[in-house]
C-alpha positions as CSV (number, residue, x, y, z in Angstrom):
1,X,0.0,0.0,0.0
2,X,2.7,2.1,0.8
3,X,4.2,1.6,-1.7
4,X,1.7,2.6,-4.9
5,X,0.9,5.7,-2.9
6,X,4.7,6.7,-2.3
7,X,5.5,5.7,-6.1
8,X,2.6,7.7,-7.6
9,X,3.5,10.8,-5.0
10,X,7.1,10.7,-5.8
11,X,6.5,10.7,-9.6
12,X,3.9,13.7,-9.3
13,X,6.9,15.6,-7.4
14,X,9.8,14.2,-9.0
15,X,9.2,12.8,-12.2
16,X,10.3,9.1,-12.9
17,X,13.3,9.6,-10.2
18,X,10.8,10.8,-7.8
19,X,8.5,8.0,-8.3
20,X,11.2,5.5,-8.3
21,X,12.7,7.1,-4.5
22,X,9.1,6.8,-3.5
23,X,8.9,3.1,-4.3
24,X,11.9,2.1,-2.5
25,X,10.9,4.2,0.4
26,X,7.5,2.9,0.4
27,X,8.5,-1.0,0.1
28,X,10.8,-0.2,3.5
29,X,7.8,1.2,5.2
30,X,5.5,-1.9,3.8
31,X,8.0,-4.4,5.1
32,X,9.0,-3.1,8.7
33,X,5.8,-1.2,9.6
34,X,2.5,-2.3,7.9
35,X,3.1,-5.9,6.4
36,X,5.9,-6.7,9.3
37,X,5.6,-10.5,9.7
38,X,4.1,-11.4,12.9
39,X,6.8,-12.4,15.8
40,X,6.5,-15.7,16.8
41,X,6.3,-16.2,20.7
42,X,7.3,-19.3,22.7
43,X,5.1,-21.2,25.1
44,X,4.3,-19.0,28.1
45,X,2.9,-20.2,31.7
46,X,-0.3,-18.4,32.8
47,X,0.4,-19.2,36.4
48,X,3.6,-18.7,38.4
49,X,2.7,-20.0,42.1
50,X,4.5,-22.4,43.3
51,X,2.9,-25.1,45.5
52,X,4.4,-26.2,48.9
53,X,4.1,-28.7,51.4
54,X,1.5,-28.8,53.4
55,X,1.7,-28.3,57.2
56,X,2.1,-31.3,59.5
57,X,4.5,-32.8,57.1
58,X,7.3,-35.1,59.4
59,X,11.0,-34.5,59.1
60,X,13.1,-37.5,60.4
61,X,15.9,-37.7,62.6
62,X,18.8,-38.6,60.4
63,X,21.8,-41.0,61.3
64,X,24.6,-42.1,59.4
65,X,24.4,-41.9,55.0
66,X,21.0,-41.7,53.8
67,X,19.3,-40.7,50.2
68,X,15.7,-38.6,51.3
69,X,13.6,-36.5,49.5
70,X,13.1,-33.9,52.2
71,X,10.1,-31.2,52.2
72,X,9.7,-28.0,50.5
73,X,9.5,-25.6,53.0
74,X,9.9,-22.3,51.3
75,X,9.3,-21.0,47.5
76,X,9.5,-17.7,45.9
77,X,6.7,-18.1,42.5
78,X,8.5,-18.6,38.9
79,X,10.4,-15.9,38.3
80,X,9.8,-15.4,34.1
81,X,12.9,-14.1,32.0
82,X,12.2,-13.1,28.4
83,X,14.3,-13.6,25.4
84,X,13.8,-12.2,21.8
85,X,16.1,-12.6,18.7
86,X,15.8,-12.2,14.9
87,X,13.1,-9.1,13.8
88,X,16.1,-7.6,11.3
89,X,15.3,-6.7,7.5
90,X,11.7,-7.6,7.9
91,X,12.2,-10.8,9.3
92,X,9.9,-12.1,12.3
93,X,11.2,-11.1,16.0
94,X,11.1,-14.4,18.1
95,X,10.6,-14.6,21.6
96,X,11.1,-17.3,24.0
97,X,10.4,-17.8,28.2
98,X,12.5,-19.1,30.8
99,X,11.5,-20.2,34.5
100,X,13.8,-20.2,37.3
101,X,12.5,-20.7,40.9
102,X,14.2,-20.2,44.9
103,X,13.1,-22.1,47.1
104,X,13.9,-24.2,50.2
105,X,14.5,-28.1,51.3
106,X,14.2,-29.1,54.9
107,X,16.2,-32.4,55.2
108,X,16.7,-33.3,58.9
109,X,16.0,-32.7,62.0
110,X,18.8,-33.4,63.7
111,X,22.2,-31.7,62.7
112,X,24.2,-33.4,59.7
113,X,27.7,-33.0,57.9
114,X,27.6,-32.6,54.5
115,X,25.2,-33.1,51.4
116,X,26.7,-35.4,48.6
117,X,24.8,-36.3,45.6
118,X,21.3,-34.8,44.4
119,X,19.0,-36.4,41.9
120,X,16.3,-34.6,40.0
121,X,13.4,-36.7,38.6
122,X,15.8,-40.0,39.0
123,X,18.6,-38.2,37.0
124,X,22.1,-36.6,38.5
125,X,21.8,-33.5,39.6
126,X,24.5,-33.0,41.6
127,X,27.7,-35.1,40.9
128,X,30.7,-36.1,43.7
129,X,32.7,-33.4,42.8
130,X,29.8,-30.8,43.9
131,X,29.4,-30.1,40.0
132,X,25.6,-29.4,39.3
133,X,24.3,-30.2,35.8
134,X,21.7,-27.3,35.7
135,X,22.2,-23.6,36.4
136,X,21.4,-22.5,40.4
137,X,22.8,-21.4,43.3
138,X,22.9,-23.6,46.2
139,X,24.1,-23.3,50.0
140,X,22.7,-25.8,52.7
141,X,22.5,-24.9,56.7
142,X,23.8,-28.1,58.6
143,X,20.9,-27.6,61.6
144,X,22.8,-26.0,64.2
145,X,20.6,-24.4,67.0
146,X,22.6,-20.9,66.2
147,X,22.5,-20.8,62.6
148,X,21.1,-17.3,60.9
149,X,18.3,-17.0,58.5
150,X,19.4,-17.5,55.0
151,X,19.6,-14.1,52.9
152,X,18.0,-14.4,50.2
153,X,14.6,-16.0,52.4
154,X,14.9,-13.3,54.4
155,X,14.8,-10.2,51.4
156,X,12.2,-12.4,49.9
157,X,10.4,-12.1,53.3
158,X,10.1,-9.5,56.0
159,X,13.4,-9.6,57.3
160,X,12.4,-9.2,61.5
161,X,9.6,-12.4,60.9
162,X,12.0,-14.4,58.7
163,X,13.1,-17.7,61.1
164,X,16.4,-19.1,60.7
165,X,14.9,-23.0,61.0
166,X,17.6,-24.0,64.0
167,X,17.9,-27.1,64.5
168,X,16.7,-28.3,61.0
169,X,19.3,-29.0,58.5
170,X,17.9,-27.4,55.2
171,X,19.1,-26.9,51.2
172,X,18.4,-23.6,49.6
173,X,18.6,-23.4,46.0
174,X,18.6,-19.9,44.4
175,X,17.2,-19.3,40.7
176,X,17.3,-23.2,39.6
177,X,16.9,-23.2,36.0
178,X,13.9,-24.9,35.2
179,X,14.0,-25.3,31.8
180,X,15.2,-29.4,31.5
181,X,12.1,-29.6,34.2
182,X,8.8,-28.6,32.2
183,X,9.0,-25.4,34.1
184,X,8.6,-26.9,37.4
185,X,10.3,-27.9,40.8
186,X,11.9,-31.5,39.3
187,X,11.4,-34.3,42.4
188,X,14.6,-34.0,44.5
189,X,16.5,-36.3,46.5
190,X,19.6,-35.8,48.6
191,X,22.2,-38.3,49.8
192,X,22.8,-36.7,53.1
193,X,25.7,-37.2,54.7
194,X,24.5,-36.9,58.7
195,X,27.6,-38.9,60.7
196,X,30.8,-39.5,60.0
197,X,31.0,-43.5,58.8
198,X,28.5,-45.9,60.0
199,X,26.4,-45.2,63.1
200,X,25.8,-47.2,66.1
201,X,22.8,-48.6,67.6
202,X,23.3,-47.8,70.7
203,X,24.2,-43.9,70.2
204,X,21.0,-43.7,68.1
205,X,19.2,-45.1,70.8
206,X,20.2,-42.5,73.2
207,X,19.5,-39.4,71.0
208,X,16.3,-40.8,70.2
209,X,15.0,-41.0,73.9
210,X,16.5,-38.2,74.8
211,X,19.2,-40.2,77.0
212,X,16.0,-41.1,78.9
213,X,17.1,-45.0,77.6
214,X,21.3,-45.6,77.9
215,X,22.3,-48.2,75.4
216,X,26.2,-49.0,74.3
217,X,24.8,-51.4,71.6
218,X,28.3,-51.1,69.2
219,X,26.2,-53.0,66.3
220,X,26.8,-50.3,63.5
221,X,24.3,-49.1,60.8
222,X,24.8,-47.5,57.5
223,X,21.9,-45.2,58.2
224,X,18.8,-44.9,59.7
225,X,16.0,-42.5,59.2
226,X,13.7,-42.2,62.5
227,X,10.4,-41.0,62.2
228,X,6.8,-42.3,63.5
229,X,4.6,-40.9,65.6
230,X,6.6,-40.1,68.6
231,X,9.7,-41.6,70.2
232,X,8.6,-44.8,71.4
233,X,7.5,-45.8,68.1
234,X,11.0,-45.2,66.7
235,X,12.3,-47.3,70.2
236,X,9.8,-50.4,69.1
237,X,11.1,-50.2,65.6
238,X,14.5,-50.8,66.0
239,X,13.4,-53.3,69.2
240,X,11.6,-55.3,67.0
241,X,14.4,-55.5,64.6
242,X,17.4,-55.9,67.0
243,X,17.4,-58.0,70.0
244,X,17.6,-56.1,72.8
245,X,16.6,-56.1,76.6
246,X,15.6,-53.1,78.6
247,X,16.3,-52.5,82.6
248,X,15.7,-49.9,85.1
249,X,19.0,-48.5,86.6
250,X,19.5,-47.1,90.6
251,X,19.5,-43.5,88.5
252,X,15.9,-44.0,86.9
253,X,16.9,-44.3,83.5
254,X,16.7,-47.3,81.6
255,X,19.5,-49.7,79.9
256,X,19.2,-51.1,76.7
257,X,21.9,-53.5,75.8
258,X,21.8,-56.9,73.2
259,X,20.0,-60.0,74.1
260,X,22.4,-62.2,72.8
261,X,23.0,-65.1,75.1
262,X,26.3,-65.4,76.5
263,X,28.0,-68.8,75.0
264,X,30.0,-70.0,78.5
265,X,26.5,-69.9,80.6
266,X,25.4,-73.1,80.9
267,X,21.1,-73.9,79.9
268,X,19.3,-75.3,82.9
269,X,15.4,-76.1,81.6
270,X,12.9,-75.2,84.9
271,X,9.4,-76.2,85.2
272,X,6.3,-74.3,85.0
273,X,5.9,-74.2,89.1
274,X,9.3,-73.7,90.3
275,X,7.9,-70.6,91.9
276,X,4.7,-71.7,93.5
277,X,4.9,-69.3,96.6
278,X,6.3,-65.7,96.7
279,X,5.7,-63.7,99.8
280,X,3.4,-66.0,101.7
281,X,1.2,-66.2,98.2
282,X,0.3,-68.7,96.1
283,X,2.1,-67.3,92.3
284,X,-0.3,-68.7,89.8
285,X,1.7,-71.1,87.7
286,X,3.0,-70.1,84.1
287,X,0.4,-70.8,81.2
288,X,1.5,-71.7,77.8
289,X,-0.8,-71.8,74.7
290,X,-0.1,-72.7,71.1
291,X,-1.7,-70.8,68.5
292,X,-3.6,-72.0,65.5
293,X,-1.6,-71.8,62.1
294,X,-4.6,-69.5,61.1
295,X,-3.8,-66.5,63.6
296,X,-0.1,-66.4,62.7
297,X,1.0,-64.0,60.4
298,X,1.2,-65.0,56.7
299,X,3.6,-61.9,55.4
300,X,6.5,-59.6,56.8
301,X,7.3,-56.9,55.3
302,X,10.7,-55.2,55.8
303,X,11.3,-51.8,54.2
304,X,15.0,-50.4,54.0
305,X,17.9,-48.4,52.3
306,X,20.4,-50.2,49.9
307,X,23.3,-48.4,49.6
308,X,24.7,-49.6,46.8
309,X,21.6,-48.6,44.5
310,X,22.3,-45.1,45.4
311,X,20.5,-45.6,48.7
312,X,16.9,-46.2,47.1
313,X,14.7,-47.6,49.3
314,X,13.3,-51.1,48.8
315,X,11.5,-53.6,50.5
316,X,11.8,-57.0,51.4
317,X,9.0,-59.8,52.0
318,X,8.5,-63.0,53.2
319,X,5.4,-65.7,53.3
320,X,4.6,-67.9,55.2
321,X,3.7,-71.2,53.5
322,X,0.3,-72.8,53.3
């Protein structure tokens, strides 16, 4: 359009020079202002909050090596960067999106040593060497009880309400390229490093309880994540999977050590009424019944950490027959 008007201007001004400087000024005018080809725009996400865990959600006491997936406890929304190339000599301006994200991974709670590897969807994240495979920054607090509030948490928050999580050991990650993630916070999962070597029952025993139960059990584990409803659930697990025996000590505390039987005592078999009078009163003998096969159980179920699959947890079973 431009064009024929410019031409037939320029010729009326100018003759055929004029019409012909017309022309070429009106093609430029019809190629970069009214027939411009439409810029072509990259997929763009319509809703940038980030969802978070939920409140209530239990963080474990960590012990030795162990991979776990931890809990979002802080997100900032998408942050959106915008790109645009090409748009020169009447060619078609693209432009393209990019998501990054901050946000914040509580892992334990109970202090550790280090973070090693990090997986994203299944896939390396972090390698040995600390080398990450995707753009972010990335700090973690070990869970000391005088640790500060993380920076950027607290100029993302207001800085006089922003806690510093003591006691929990967290991973912050700062502008994580999202990109290789469909534009969203890929699954995570940490090896986390919380002891150095192996860890023994016994000294997991008395964190646990508090040192309310004393235990020297040396029997070493290569980690051990405990969680459950309270601490006496976490005291049954490893009970029912360790033999142990439990007394009361002249201090009020209680022992744990192993059951195992000592091989120089000597077995002496007693019968059912070898106490028949205690105090001046009749003891009522011992009672023994056997159980149906029906009302035993037909399946155990044993879940647990292999460490060398990466630590991935598994599970083993057994049946009974019949």
């Amino acid at each position: 359009m431009a064009t024929l008007v410019l031409t037939a201007v320029g010729t009326v001004l100018g003759g055929p020079i004029g019409g012909a400087l017309g022309g070429l000024l009106g093609r430029q005018v019809d190629q970069n202002f009214l027939f411009k080809p439409k810029g072509a725009e990259g997929p763009r996400l319509q809703e940038l909050a980030v969802q978070t865990s939920s409140y209530g959600s239990q963080i474990p006491r960590l012990y030795g090596k162990m991979r776990v997936a931890g809990t979002v406890i802080w997100a900032t929304d998408l942050k959106e960067t915008r790109e645009s190339s090409g748009g020169g000599k009447g060619r078609p301006r693209n432009t393209t999106y990019s998501y990054s994200v901050s946000f914040a991974v509580a892992l334990s709670s109970r202090k550790i040593k280090n973070i090693g590897r990090i997986w994203a969807d299944g896939k390396i994240f972090r390698g040995r060497a600390g080398d990450f495979k995707t753009d972010t920054g990335f700090r973690f607090y070990q869970g000391y009880e005088d640790q500060a509030a993380d920076g950027l948490i607290a100029s993302a928050e207001a800085a006089a309400g922003t806690p510093a999580y003591r006691g929990l050991a967290l991973a912050v990650f700062e502008d994580m390229d999202l990109t290789d993630y469909g534009n969203r916070i890929p699954s995570l999962t940490f090896e986390v490093i919380a002891d150095n070597g192996k860890t023994s029952i016994g000294s997991i025993i008395n964190d646990v309880s508090g040192e309310v139960v004393l235990s020297a059990v040396e029997e070493l584990l290569d980690g051990f994540a405990a969680g459950g409803r309270d601490r006496r659930a976490v005291l049954e697990a490893i009970a029912d999977n360790f033999p142990l025996s439990f007394r009361s000590t002249i201090s009020g505390s209680i022992a744990a050590q192993s059951r195992a039987r000592d091989p120089d005592l000597e077995s002496v078999q007693i019968g059912d009424a070898i106490v028949s009078i205690h105090n001046g009163q009749t003891v009522t003998p011992i009672e023994r019944q056997t159980l149906p096969e029906s009302k035993l159980p037909r399946e155990f179920a044993l879940r647990y950490y292999e460490p060398v699959r990466d630590y991935q947890s598994g599970m083993q079973n057994v049946f009974r027959p019949g």
